[in-house]
mmCIF entry with sequence, helices, sheets and N, C-alpha, C, O atoms, coordinates in Angstrom:
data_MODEL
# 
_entry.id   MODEL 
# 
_entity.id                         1 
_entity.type                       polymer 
_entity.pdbx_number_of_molecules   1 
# 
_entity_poly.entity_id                      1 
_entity_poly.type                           'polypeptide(L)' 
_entity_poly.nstd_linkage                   no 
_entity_poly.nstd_monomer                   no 
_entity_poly.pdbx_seq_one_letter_code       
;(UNK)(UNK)(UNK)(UNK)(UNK)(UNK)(UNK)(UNK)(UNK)(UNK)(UNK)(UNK)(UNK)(UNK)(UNK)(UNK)
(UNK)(UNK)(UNK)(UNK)(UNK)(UNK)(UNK)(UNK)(UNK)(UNK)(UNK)(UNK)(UNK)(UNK)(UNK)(UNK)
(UNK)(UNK)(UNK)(UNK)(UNK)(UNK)(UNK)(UNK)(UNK)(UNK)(UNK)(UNK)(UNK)(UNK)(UNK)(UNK)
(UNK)(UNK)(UNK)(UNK)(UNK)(UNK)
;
_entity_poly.pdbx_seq_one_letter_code_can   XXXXXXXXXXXXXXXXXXXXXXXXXXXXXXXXXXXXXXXXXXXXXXXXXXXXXX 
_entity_poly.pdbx_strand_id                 A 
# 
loop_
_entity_poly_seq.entity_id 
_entity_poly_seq.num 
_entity_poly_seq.mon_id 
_entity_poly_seq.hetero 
1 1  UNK n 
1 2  UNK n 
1 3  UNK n 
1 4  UNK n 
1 5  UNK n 
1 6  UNK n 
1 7  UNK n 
1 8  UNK n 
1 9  UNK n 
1 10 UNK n 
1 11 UNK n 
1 12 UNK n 
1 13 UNK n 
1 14 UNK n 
1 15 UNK n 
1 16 UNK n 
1 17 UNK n 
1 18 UNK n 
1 19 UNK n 
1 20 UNK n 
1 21 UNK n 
1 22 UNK n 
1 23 UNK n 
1 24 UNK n 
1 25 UNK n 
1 26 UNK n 
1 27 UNK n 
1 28 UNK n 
1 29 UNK n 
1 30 UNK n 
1 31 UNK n 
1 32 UNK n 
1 33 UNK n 
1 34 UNK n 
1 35 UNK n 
1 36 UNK n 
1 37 UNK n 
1 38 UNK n 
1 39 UNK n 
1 40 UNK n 
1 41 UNK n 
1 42 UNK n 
1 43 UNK n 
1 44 UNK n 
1 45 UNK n 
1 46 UNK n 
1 47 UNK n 
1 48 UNK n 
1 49 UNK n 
1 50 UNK n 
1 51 UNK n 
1 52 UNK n 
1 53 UNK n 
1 54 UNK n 
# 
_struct_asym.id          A 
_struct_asym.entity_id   1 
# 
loop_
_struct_conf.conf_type_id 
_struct_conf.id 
_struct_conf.pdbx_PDB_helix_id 
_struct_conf.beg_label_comp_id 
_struct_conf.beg_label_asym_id 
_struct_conf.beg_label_seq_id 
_struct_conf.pdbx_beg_PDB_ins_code 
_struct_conf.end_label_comp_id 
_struct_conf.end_label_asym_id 
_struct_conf.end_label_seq_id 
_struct_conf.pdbx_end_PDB_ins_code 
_struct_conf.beg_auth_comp_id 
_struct_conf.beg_auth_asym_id 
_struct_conf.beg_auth_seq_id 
_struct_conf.end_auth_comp_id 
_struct_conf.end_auth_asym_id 
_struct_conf.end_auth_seq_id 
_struct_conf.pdbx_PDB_helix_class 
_struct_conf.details 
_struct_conf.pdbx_PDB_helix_length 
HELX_P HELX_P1 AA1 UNK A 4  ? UNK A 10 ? UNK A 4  UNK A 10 1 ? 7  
HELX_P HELX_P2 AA2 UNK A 12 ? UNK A 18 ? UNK A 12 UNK A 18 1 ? 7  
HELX_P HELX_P3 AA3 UNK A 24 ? UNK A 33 ? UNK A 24 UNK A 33 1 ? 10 
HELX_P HELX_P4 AA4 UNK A 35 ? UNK A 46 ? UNK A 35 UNK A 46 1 ? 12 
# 
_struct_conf_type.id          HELX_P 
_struct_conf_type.criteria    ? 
_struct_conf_type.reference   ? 
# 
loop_
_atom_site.group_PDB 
_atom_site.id 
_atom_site.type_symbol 
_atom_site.label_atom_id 
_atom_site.label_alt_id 
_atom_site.label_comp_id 
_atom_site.label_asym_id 
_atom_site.label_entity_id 
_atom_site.label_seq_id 
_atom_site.pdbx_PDB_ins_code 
_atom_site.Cartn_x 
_atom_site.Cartn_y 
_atom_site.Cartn_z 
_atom_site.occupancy 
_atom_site.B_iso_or_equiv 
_atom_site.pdbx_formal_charge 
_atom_site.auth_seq_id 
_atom_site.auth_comp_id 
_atom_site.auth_asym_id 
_atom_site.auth_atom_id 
_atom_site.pdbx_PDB_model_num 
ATOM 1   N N  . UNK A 1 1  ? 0.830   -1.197 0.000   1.00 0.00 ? 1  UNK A N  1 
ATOM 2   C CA . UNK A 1 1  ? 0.000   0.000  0.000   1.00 0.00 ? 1  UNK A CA 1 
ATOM 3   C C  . UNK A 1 1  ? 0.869   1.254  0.000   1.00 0.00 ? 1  UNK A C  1 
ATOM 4   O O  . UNK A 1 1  ? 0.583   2.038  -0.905  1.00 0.00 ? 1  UNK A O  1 
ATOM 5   N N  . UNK A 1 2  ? 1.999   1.674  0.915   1.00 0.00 ? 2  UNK A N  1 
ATOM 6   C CA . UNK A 1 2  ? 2.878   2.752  0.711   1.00 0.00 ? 2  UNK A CA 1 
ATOM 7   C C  . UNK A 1 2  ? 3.656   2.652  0.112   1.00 0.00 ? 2  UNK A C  1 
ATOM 8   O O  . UNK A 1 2  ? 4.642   3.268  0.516   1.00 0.00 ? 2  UNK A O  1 
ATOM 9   N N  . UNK A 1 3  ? 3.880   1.750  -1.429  1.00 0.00 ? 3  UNK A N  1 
ATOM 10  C CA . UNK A 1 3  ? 4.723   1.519  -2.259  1.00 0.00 ? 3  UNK A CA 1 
ATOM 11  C C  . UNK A 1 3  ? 3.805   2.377  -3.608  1.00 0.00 ? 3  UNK A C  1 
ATOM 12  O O  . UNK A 1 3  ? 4.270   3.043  -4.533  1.00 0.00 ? 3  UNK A O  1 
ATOM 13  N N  . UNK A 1 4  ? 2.280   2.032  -3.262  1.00 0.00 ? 4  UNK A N  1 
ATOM 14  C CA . UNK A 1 4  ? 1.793   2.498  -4.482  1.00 0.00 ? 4  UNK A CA 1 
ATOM 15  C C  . UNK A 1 4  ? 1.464   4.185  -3.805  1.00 0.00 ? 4  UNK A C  1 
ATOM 16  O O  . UNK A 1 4  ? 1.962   4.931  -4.648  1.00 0.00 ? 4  UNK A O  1 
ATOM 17  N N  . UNK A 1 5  ? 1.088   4.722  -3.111  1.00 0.00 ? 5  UNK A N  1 
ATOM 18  C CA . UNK A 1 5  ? 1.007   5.811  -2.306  1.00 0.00 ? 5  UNK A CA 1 
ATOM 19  C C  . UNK A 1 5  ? 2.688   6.918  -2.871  1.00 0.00 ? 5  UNK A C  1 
ATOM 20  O O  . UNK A 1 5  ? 2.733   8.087  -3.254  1.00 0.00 ? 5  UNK A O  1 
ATOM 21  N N  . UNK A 1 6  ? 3.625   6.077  -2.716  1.00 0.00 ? 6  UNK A N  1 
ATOM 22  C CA . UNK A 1 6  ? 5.199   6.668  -2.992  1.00 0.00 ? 6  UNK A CA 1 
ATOM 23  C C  . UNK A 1 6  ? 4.973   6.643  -4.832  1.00 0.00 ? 6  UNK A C  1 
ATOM 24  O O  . UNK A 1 6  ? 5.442   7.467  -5.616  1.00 0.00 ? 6  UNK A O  1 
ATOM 25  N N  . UNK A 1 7  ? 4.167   5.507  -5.153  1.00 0.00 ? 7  UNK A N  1 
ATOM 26  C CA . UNK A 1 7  ? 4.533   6.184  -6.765  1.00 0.00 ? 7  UNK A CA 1 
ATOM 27  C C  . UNK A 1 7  ? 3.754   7.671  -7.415  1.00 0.00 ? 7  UNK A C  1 
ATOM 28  O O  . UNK A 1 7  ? 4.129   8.563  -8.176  1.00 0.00 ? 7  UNK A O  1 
ATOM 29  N N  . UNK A 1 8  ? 2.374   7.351  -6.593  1.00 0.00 ? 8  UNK A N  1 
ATOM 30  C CA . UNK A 1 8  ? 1.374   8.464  -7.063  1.00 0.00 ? 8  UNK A CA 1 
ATOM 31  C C  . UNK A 1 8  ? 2.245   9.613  -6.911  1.00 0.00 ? 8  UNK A C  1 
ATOM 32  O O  . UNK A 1 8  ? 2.375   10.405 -7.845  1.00 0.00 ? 8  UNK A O  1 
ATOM 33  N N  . UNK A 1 9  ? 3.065   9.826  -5.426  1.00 0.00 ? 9  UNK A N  1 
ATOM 34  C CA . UNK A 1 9  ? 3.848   11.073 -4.908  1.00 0.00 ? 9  UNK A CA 1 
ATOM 35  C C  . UNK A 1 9  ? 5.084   11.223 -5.405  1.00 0.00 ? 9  UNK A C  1 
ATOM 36  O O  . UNK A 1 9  ? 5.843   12.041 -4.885  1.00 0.00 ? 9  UNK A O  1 
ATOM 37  N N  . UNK A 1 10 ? 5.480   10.452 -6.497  1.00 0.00 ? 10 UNK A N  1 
ATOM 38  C CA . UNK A 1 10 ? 6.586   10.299 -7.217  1.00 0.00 ? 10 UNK A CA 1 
ATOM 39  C C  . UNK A 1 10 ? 6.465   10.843 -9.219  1.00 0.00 ? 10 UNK A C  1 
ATOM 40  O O  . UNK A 1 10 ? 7.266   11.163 -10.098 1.00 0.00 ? 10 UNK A O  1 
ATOM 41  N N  . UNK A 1 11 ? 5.280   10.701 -9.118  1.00 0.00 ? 11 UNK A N  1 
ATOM 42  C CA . UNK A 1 11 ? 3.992   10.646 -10.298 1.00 0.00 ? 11 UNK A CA 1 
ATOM 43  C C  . UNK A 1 11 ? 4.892   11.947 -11.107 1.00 0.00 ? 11 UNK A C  1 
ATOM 44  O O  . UNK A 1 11 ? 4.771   13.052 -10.577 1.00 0.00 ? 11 UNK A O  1 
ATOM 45  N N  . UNK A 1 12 ? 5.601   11.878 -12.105 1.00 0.00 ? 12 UNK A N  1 
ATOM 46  C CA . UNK A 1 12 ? 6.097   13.199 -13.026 1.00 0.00 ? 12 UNK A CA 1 
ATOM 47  C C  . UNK A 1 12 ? 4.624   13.575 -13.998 1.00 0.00 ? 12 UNK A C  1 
ATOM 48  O O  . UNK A 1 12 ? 4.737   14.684 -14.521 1.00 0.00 ? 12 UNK A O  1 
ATOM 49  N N  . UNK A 1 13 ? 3.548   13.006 -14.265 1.00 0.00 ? 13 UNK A N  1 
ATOM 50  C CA . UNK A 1 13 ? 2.854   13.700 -14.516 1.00 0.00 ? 13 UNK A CA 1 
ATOM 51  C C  . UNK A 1 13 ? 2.333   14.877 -12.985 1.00 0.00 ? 13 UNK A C  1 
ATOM 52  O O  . UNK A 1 13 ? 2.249   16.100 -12.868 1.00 0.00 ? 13 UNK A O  1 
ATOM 53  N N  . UNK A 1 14 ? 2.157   14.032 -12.308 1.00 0.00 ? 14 UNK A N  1 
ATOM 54  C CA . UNK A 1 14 ? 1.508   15.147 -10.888 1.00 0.00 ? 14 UNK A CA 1 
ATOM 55  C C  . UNK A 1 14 ? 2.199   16.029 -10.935 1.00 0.00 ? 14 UNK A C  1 
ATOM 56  O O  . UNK A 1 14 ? 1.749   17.128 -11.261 1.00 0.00 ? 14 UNK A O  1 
ATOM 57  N N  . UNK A 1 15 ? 3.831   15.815 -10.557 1.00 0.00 ? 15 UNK A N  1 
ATOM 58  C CA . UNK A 1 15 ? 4.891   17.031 -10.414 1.00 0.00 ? 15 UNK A CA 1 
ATOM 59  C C  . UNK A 1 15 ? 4.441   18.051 -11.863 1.00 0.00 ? 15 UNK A C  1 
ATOM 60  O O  . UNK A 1 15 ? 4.220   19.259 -11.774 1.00 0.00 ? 15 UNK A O  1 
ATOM 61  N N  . UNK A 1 16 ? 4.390   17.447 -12.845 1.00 0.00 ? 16 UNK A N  1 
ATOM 62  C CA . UNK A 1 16 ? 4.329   18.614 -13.429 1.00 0.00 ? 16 UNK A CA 1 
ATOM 63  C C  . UNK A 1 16 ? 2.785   19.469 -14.096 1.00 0.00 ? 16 UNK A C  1 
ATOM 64  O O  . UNK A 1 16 ? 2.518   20.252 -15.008 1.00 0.00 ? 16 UNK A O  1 
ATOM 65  N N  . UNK A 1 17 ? 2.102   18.784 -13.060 1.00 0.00 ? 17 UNK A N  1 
ATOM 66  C CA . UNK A 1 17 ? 0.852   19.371 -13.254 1.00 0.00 ? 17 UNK A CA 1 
ATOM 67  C C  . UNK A 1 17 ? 1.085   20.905 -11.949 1.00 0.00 ? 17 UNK A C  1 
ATOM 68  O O  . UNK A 1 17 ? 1.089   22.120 -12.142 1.00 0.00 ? 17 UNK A O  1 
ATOM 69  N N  . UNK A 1 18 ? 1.226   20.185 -10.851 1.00 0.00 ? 18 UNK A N  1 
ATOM 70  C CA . UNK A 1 18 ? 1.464   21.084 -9.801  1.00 0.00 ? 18 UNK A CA 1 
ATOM 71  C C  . UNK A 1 18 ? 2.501   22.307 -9.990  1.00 0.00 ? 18 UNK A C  1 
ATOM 72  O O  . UNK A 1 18 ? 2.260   23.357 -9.394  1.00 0.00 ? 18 UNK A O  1 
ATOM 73  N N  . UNK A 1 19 ? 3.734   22.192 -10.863 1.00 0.00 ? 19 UNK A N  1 
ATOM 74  C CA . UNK A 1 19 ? 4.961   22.740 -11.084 1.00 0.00 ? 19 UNK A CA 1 
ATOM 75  C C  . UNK A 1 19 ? 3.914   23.975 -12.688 1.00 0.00 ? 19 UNK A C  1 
ATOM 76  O O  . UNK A 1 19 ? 4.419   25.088 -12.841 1.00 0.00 ? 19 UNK A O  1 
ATOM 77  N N  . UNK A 1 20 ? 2.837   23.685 -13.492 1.00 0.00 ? 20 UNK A N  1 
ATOM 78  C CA . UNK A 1 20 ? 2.875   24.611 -15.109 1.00 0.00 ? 20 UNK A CA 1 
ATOM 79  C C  . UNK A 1 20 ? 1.197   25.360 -14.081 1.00 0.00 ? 20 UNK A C  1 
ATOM 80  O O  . UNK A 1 20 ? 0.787   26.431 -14.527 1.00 0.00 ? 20 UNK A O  1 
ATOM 81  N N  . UNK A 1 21 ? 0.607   24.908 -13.158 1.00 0.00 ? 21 UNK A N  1 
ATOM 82  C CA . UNK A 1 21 ? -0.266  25.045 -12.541 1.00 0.00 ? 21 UNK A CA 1 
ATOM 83  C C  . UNK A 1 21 ? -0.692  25.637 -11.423 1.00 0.00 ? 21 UNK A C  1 
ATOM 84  O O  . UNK A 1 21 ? -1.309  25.015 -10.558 1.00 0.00 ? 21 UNK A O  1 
ATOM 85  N N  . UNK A 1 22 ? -0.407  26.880 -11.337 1.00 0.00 ? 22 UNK A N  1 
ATOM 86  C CA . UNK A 1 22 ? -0.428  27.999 -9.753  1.00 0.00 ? 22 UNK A CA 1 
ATOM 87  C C  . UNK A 1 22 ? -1.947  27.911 -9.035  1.00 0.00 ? 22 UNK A C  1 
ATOM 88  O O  . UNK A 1 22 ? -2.036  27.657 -7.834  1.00 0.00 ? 22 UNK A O  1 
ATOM 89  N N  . UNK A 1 23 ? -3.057  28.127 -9.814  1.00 0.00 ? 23 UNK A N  1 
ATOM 90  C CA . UNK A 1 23 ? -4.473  28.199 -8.910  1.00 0.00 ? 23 UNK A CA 1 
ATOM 91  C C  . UNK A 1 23 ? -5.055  26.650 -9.137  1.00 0.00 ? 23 UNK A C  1 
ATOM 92  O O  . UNK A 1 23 ? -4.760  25.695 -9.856  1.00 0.00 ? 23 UNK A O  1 
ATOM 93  N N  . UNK A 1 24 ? -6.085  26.957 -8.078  1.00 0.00 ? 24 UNK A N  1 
ATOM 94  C CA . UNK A 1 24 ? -7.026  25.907 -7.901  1.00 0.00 ? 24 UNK A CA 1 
ATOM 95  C C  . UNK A 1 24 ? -7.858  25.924 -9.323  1.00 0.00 ? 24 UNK A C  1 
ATOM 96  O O  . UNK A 1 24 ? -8.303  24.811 -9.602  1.00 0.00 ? 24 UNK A O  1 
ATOM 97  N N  . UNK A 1 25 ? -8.115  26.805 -10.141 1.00 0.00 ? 25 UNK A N  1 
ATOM 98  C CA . UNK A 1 25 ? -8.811  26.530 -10.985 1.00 0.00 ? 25 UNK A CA 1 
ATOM 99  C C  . UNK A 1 25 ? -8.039  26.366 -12.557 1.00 0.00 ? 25 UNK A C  1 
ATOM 100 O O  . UNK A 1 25 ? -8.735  26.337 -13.571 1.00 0.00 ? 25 UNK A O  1 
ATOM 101 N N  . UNK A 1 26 ? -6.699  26.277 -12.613 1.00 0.00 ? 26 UNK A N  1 
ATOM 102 C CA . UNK A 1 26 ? -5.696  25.717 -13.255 1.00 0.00 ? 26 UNK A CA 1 
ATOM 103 C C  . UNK A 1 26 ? -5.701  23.955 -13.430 1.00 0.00 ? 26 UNK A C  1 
ATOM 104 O O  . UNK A 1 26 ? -5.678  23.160 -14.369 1.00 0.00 ? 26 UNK A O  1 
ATOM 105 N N  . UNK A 1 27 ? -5.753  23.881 -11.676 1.00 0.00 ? 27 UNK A N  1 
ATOM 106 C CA . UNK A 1 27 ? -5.450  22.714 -11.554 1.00 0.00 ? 27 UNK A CA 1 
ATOM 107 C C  . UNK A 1 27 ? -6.682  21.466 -11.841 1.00 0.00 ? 27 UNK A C  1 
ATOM 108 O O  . UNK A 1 27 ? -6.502  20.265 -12.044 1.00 0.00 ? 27 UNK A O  1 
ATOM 109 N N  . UNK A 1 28 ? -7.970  22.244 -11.770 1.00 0.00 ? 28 UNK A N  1 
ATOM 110 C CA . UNK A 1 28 ? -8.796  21.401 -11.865 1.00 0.00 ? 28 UNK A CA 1 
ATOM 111 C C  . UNK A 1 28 ? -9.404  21.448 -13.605 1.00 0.00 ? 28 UNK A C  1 
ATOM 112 O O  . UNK A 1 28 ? -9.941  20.419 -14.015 1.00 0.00 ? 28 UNK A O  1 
ATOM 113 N N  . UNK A 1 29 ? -9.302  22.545 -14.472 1.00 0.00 ? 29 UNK A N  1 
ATOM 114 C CA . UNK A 1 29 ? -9.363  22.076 -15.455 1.00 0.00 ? 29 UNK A CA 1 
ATOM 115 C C  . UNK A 1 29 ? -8.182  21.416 -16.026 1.00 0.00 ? 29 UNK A C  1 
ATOM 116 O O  . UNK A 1 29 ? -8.578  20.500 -16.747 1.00 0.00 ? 29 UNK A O  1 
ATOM 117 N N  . UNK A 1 30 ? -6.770  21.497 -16.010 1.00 0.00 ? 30 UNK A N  1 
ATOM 118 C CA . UNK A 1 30 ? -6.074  20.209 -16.244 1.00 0.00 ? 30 UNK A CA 1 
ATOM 119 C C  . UNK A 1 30 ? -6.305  18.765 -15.924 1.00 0.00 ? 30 UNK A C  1 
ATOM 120 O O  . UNK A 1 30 ? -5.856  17.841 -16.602 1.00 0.00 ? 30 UNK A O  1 
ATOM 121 N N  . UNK A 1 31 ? -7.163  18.607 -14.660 1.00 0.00 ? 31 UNK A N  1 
ATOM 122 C CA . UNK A 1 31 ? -7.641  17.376 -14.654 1.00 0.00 ? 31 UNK A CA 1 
ATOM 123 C C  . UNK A 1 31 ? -8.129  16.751 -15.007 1.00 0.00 ? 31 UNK A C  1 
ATOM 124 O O  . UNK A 1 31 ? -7.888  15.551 -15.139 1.00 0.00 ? 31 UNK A O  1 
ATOM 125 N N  . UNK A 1 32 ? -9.457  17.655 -15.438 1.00 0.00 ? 32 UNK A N  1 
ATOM 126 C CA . UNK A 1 32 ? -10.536 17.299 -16.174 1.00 0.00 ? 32 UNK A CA 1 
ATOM 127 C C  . UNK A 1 32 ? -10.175 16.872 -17.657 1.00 0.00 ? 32 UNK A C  1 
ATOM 128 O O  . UNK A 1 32 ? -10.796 15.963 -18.207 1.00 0.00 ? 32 UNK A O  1 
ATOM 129 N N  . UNK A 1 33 ? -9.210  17.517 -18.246 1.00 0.00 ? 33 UNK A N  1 
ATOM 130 C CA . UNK A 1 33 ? -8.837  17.411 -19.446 1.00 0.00 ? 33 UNK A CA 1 
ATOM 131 C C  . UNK A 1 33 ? -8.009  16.404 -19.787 1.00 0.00 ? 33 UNK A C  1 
ATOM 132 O O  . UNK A 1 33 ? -7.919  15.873 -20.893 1.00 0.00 ? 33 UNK A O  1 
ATOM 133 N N  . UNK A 1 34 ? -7.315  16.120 -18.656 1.00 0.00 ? 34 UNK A N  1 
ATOM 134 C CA . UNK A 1 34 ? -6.148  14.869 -18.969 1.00 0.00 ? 34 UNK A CA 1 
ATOM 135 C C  . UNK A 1 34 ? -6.588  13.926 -18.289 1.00 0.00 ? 34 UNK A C  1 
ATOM 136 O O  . UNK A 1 34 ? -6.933  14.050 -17.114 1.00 0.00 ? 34 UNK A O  1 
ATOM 137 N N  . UNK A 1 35 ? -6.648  12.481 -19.176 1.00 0.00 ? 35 UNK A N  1 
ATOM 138 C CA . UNK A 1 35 ? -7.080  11.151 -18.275 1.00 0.00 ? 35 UNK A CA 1 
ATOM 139 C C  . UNK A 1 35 ? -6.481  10.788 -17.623 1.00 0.00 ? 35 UNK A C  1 
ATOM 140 O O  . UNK A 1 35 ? -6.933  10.059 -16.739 1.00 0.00 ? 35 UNK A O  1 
ATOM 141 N N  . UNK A 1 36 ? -4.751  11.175 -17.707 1.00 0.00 ? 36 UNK A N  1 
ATOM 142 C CA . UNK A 1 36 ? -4.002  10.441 -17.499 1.00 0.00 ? 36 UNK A CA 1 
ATOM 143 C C  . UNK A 1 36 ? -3.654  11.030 -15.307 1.00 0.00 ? 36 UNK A C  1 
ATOM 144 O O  . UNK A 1 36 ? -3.162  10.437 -14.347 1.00 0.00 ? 36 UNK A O  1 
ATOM 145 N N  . UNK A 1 37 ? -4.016  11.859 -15.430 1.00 0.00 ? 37 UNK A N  1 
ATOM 146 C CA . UNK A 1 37 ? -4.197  12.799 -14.058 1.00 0.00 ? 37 UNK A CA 1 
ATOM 147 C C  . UNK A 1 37 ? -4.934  12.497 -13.501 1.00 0.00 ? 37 UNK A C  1 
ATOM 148 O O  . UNK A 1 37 ? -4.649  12.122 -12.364 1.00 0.00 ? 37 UNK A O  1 
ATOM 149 N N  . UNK A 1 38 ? -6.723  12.458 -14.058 1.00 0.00 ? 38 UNK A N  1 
ATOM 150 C CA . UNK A 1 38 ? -7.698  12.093 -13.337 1.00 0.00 ? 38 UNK A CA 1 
ATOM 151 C C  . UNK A 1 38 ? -7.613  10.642 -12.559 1.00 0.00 ? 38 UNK A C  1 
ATOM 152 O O  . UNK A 1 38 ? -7.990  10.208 -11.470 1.00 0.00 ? 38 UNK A O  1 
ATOM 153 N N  . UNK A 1 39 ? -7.105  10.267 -13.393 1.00 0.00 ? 39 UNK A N  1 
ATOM 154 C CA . UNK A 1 39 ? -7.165  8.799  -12.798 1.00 0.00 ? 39 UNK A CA 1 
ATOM 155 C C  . UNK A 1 39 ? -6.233  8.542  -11.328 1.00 0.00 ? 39 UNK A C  1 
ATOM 156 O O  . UNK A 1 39 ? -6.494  8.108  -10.206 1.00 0.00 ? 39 UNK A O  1 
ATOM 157 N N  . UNK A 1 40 ? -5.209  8.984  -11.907 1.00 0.00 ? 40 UNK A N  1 
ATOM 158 C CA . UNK A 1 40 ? -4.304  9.125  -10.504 1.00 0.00 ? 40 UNK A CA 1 
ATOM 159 C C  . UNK A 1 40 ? -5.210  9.910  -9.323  1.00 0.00 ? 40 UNK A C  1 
ATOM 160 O O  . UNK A 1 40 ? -5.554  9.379  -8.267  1.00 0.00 ? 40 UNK A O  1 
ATOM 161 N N  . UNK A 1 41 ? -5.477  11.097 -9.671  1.00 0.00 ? 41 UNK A N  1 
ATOM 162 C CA . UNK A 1 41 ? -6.370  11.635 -8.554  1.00 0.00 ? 41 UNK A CA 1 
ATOM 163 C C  . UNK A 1 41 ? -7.580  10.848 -7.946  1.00 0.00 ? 41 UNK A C  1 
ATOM 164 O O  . UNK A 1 41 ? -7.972  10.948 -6.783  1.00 0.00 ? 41 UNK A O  1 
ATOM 165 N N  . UNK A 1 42 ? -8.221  9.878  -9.137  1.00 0.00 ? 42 UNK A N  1 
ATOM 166 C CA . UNK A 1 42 ? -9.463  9.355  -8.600  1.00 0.00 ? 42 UNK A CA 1 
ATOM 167 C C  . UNK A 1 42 ? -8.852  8.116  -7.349  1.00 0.00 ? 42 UNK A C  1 
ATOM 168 O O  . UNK A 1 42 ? -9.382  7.670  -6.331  1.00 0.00 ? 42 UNK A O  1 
ATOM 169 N N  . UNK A 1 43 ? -7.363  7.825  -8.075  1.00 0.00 ? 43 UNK A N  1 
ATOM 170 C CA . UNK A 1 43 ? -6.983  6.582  -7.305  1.00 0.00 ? 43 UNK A CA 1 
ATOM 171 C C  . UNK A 1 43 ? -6.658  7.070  -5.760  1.00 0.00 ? 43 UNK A C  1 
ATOM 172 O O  . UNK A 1 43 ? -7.058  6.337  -4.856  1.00 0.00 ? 43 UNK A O  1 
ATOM 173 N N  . UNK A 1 44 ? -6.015  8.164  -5.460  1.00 0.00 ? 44 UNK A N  1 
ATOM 174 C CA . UNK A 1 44 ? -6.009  9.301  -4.639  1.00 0.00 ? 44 UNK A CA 1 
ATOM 175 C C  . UNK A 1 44 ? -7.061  9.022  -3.555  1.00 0.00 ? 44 UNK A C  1 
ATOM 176 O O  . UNK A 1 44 ? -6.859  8.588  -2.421  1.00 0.00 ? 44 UNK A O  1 
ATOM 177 N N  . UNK A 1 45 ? -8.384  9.405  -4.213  1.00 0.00 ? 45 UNK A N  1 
ATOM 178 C CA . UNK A 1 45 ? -9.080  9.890  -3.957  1.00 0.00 ? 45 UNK A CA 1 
ATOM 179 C C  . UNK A 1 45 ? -9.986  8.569  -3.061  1.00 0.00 ? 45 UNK A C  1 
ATOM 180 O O  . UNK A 1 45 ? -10.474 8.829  -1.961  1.00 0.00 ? 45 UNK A O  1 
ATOM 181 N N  . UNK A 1 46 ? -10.100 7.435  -3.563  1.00 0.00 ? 46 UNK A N  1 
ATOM 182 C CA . UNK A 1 46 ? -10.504 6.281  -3.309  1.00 0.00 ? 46 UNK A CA 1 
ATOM 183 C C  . UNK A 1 46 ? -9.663  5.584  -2.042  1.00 0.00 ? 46 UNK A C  1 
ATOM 184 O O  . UNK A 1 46 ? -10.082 4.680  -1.318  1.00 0.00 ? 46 UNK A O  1 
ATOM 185 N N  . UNK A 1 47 ? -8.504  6.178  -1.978  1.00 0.00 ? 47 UNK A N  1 
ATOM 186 C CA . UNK A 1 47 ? -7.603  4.952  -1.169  1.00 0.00 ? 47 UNK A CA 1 
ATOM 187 C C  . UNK A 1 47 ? -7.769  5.552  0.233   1.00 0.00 ? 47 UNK A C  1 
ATOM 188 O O  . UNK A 1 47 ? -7.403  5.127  1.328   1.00 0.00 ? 47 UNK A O  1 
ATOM 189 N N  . UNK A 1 48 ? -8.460  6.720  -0.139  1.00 0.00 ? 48 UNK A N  1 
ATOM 190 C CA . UNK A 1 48 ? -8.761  7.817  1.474   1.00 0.00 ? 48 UNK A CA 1 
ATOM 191 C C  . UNK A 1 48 ? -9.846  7.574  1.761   1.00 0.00 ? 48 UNK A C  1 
ATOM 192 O O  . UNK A 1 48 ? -10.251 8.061  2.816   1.00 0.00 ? 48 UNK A O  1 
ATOM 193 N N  . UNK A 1 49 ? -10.930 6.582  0.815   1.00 0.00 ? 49 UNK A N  1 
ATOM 194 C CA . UNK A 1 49 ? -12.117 6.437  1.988   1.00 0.00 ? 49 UNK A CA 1 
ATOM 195 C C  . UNK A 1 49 ? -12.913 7.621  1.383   1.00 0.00 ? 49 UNK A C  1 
ATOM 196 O O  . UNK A 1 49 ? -13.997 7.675  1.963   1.00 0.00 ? 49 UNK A O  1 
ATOM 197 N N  . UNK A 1 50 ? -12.789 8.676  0.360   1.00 0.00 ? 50 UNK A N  1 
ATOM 198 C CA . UNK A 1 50 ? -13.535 9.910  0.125   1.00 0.00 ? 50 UNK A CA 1 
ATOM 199 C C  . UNK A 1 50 ? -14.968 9.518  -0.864  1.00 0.00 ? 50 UNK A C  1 
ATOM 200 O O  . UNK A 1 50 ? -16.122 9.927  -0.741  1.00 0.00 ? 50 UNK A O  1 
ATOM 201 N N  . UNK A 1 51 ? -14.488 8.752  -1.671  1.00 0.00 ? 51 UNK A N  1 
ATOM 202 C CA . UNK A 1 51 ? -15.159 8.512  -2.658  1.00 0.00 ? 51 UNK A CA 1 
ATOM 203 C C  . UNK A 1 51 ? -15.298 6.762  -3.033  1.00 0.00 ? 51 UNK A C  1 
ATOM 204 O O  . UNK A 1 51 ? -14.324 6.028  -2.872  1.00 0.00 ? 51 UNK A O  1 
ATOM 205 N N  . UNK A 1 52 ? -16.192 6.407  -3.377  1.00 0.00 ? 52 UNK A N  1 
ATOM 206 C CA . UNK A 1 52 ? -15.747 4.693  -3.843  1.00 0.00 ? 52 UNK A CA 1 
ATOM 207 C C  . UNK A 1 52 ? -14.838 4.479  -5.185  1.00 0.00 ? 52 UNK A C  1 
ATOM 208 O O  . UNK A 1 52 ? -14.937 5.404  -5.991  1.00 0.00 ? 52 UNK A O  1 
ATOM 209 N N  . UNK A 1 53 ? -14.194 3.683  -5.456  1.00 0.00 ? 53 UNK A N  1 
ATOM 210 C CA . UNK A 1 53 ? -13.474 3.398  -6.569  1.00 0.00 ? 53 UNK A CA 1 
ATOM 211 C C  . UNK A 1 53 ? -14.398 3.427  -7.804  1.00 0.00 ? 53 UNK A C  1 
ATOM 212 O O  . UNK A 1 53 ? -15.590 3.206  -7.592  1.00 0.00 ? 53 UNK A O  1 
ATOM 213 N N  . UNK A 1 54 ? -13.920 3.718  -9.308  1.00 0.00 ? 54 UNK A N  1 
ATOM 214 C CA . UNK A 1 54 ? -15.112 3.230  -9.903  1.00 0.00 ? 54 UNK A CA 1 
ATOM 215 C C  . UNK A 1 54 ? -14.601 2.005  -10.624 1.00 0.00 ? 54 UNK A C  1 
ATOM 216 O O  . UNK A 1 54 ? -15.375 1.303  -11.273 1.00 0.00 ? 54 UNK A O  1 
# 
């Protein structure tokens, strides 16, 4: 579990979403737009109990 947790936080797409991306509303239409982000975020998002997996 903190092997896959270290890759998401290792993730060079994330870094460089966070790094071309200053506001909150930067960051969330890049998400929306790239699958390759969302998904990481949804996986994120699921492993916290926030949301169910889909």
């Amino acid at each position: 579990m903190e092997n896959k947790r270290e890759e998401f936080d290792n993730n060079k797409e994330m870094k460089k979403l966070l790094k071309e991306n200053s506001t909150r509303m930067e960051i969330a239409k890049e998400i929306q737009s790239n699958k390759k982000i969302s998904e990481i975020v949804g996986e994120r998002l699921a492993s916290k109990k926030r949301f169910p997996p889909c």
